[in-house]
Residue frames as a rotation matrix with the C-alpha (Angstrom) as fourth column:
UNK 1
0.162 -0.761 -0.628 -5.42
0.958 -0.030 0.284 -3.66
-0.235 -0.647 0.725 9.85
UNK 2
0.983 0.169 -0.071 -5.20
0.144 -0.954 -0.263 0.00
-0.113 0.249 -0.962 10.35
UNK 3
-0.067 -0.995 -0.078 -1.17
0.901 -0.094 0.424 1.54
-0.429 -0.042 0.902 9.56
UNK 4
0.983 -0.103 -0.154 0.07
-0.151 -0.926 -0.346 4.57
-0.107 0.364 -0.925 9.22
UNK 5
0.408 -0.861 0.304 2.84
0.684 0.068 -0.726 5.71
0.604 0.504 0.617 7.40
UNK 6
0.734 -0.381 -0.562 5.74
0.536 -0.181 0.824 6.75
-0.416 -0.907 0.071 9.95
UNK 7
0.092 -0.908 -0.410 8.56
-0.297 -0.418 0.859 7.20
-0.950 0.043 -0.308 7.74
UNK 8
0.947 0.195 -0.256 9.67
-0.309 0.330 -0.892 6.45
-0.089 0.924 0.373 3.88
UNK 9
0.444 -0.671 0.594 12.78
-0.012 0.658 0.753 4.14
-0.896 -0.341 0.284 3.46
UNK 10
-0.462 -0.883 0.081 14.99
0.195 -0.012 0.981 4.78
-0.865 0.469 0.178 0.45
UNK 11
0.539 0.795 0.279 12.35
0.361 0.081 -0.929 6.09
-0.761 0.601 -0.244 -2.03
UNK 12
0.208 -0.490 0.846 13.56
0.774 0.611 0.163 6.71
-0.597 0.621 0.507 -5.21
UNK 13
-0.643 -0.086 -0.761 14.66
-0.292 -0.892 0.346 10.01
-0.708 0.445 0.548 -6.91
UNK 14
-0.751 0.209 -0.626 12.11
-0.657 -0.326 0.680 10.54
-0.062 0.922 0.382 -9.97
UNK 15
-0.893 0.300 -0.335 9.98
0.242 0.948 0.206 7.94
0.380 0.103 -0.919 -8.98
UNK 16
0.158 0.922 0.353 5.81
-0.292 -0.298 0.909 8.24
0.943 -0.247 0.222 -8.87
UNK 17
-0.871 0.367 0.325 4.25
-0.109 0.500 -0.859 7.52
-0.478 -0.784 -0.396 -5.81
UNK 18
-0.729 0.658 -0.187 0.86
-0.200 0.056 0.978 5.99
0.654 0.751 0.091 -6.48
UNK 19
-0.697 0.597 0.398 -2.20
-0.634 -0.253 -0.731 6.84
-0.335 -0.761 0.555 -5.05
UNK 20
-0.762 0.596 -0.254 -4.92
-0.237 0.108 0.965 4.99
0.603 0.795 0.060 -5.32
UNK 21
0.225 0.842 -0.490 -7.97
0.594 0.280 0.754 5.81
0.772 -0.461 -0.438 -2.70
UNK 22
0.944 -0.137 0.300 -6.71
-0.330 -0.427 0.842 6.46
0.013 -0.894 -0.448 0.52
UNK 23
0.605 -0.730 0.317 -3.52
0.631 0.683 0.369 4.01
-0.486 -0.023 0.874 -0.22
UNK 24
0.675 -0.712 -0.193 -0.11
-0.734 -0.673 -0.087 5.45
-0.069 0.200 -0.977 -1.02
UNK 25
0.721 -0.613 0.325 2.56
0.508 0.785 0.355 3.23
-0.472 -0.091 0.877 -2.40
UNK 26
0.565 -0.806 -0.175 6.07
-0.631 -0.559 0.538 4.55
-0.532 -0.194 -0.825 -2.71
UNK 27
0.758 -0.596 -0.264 8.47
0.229 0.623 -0.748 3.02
0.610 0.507 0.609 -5.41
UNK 28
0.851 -0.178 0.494 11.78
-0.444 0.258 0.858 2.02
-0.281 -0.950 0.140 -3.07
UNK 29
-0.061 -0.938 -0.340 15.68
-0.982 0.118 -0.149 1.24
0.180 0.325 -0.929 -3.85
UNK 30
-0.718 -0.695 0.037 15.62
-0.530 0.512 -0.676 -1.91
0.451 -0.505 -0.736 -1.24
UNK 31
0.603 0.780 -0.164 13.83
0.065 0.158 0.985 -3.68
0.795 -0.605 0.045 0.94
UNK 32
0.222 -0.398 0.890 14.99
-0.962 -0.241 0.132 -2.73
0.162 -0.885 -0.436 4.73
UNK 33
-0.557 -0.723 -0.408 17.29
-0.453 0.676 -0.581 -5.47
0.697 -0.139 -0.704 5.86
UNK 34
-0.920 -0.017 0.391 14.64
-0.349 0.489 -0.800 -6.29
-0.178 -0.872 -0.456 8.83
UNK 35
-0.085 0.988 0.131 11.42
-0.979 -0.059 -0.196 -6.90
-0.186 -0.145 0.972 7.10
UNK 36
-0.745 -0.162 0.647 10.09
-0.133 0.987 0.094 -10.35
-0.654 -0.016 -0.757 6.75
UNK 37
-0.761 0.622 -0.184 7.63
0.106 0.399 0.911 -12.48
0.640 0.673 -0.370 4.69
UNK 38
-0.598 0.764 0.241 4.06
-0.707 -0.362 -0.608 -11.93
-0.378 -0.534 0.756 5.15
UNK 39
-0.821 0.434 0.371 1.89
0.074 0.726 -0.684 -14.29
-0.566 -0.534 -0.628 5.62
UNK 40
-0.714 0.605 -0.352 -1.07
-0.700 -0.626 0.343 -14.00
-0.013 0.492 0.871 2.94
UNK 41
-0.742 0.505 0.441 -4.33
0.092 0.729 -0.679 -16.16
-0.664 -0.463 -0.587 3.85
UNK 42
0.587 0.798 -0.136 -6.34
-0.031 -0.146 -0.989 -14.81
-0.809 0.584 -0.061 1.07
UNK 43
0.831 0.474 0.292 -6.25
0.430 -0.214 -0.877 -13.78
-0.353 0.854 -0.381 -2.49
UNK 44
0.333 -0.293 0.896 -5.48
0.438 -0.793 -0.423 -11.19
0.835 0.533 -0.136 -2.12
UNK 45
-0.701 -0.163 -0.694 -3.74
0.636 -0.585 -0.504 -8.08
-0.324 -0.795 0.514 0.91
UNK 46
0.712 0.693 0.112 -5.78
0.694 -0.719 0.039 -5.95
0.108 0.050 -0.993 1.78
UNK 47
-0.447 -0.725 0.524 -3.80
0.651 -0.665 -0.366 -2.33
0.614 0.178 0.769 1.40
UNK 48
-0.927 0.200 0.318 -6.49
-0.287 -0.923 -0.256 -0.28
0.242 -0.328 0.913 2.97
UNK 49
-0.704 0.709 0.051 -9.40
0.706 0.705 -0.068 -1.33
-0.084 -0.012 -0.996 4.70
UNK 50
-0.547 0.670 0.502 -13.00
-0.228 -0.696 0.681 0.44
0.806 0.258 0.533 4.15
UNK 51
-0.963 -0.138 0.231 -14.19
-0.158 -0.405 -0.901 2.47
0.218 -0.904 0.368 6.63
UNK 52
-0.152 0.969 -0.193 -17.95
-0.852 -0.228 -0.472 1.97
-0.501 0.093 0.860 5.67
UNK 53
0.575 0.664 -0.478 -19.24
-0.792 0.305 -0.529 -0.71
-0.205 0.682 0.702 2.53
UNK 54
0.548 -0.201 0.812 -16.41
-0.055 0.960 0.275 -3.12
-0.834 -0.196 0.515 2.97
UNK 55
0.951 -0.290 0.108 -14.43
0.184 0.247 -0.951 -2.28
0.249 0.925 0.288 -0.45
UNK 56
0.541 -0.829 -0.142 -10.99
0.306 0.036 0.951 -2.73
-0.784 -0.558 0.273 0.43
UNK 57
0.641 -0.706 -0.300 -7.96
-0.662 -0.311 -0.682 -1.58
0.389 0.636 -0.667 -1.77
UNK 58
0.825 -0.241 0.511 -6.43
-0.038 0.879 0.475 -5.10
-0.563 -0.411 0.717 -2.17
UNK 59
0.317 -0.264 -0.911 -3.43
-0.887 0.257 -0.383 -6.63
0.335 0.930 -0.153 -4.67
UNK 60
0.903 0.131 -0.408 -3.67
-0.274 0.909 -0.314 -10.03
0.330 0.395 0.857 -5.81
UNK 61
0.114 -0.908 0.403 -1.29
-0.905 0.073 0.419 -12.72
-0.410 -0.413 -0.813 -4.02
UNK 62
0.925 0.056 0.375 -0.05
0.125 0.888 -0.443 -14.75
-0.358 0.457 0.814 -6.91
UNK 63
0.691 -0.695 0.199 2.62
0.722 0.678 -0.138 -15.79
-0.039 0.239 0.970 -8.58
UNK 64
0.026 -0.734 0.679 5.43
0.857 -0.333 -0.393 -13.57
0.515 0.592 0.620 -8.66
UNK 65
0.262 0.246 0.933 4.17
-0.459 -0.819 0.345 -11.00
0.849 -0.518 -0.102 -5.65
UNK 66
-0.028 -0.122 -0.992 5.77
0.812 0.576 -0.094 -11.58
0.583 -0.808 0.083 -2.17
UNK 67
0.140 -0.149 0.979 5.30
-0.210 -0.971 -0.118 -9.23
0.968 -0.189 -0.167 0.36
UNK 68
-0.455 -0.806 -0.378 7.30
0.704 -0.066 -0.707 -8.25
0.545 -0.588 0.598 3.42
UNK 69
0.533 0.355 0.768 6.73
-0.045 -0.894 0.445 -6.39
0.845 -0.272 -0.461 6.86
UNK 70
-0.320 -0.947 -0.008 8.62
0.487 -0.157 -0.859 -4.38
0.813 -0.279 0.512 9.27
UNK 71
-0.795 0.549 -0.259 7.13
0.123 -0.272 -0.954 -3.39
-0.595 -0.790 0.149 12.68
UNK 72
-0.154 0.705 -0.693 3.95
-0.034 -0.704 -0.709 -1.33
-0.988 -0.086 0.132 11.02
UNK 73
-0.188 0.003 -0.982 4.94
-0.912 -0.370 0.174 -1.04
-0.363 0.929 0.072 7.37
UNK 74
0.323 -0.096 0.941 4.32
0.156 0.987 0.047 -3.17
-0.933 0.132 0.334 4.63
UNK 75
-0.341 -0.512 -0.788 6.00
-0.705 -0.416 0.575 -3.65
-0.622 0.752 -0.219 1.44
UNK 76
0.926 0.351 -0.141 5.67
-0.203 0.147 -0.968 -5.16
-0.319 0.925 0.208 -1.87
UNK 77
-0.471 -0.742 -0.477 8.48
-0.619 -0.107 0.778 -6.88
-0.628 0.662 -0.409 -4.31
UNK 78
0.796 0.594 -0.117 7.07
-0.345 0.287 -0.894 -7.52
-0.497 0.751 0.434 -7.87
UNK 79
-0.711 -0.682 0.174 8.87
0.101 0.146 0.984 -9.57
-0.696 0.717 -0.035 -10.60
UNK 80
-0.625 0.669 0.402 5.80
0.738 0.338 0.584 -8.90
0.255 0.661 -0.705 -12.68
UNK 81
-0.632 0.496 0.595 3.33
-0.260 -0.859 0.441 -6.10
0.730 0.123 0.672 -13.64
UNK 82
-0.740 0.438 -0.510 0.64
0.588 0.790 -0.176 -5.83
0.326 -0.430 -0.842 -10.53
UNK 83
-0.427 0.573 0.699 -2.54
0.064 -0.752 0.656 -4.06
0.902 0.325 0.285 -10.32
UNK 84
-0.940 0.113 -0.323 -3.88
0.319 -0.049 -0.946 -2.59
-0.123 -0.992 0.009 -7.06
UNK 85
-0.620 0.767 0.167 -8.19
-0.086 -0.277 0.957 -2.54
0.780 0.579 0.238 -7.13
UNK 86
-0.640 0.445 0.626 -11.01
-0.768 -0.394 -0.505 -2.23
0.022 -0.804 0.594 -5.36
UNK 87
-0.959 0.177 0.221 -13.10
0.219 0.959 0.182 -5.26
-0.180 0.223 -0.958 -4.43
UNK 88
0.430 0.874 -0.225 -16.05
0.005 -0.251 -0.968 -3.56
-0.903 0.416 -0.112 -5.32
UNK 89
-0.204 -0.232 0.951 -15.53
0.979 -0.040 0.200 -2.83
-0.009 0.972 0.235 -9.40
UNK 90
0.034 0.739 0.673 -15.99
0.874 -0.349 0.339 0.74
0.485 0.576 -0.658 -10.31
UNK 91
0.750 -0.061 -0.658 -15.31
0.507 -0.585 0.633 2.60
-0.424 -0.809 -0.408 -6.71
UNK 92
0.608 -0.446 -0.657 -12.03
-0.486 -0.863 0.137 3.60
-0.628 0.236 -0.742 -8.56
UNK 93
0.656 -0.449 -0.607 -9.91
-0.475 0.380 -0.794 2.60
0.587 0.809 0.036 -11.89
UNK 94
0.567 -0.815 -0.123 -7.11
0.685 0.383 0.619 -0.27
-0.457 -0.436 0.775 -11.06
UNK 95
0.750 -0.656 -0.080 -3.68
-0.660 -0.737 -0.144 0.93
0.035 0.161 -0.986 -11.23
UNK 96
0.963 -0.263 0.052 -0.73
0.257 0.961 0.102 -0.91
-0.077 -0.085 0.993 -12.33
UNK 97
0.443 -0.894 0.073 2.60
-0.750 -0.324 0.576 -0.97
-0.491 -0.310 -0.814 -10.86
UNK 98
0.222 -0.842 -0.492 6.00
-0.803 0.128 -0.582 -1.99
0.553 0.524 -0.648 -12.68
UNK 99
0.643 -0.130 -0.755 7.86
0.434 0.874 0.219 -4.67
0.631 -0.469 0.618 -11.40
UNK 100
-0.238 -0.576 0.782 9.92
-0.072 -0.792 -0.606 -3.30
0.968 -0.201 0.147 -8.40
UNK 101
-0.587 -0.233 -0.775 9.94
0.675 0.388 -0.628 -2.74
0.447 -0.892 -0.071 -4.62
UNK 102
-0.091 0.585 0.806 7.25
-0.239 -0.798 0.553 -0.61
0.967 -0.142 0.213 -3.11
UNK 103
-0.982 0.070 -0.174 6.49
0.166 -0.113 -0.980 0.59
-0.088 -0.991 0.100 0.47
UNK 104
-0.459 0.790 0.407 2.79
0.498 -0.151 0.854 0.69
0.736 0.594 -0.324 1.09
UNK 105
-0.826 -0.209 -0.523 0.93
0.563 -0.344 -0.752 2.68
-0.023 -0.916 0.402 3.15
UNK 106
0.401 0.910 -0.102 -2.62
0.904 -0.412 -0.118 4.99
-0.150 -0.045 -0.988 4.02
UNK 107
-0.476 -0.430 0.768 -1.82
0.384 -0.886 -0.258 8.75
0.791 0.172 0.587 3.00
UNK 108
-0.567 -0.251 -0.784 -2.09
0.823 -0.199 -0.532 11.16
-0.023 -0.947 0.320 5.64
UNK 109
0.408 0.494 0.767 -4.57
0.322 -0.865 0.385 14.50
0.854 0.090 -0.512 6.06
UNK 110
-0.626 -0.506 -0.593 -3.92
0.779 -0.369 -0.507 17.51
0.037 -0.779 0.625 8.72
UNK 111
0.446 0.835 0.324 -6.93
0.749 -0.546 0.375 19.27
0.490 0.075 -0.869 10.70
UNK 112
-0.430 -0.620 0.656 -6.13
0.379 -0.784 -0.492 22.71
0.819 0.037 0.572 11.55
UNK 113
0.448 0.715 0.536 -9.10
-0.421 -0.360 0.833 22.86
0.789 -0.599 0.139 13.50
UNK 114
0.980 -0.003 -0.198 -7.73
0.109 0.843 0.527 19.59
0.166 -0.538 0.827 15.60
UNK 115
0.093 -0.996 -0.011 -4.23
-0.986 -0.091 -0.139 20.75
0.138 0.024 -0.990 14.96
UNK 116
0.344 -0.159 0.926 -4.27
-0.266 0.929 0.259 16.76
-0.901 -0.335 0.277 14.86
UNK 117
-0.839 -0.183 -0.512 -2.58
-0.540 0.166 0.825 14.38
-0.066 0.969 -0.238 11.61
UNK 118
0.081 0.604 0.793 -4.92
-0.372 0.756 -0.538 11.28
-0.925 -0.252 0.286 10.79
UNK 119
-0.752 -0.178 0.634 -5.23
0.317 0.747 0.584 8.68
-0.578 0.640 -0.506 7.88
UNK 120
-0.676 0.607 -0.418 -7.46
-0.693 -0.717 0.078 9.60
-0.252 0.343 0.905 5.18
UNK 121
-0.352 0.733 0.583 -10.67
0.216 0.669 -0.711 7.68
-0.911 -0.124 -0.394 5.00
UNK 122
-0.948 0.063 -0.313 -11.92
-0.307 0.084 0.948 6.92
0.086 0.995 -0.060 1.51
């Protein structure tokens, strides 16, 4: 599922944002009053799909991870430390997020040539 980030919803003063590929996740006061439960059929969400070799930027859907979407967006609420990786090994280091409320999302690039935005492709 391709998504772009539209907008950022209460992000937090002083608070990282974490990158990790093409994926951008935003630490977040709240969750928005309209998002629902998502549905997870795997493992694991996929955060970012790959454009080429099939290594997604996933995080594990277990105990203590529930996540939530609103038109386009999707969020995250941890009660527990959770690591966002690549299903290849190796493509890039995991990263682990606090417990906490995160917006997730594809980071953005801008061609000058194209005067166009787009998603960045990892």
């Amino acid at each position: 599922m391709k998504q772009q980030i539209t907008k950022t919803t209460n992000i937090m003063k002083n608070q990282k944002i974490h990158l990790h590929g093409e994926c951008i996740i935003f630490s977040i006061n709240e969750l928005p009053a309209n998002a629902r439960p998502l549905e997870v059929d795997k493992g694991y969400l996929v955060v970012a799909d790959s454009e080429t070799i099939g290594n997604y930027h996933v995080i594990d859907n277990k105990q203590g991870v529930k996540f939530y979407q609103n038109d386009e967006v999707r969020f995250l609420v941890s009660d527990i430390e959770t690591e966002v990786r690549c299903l290849h090994e190796g493509r890039h280091d995991r990263i682990t997020l606090e417990p906490g409320v995160y917006q997730l999302g594809i980071q953005q690039e801008f061609d000058y040539f194209e005067m166009a935005s787009r998603n960045v492709r990892d």
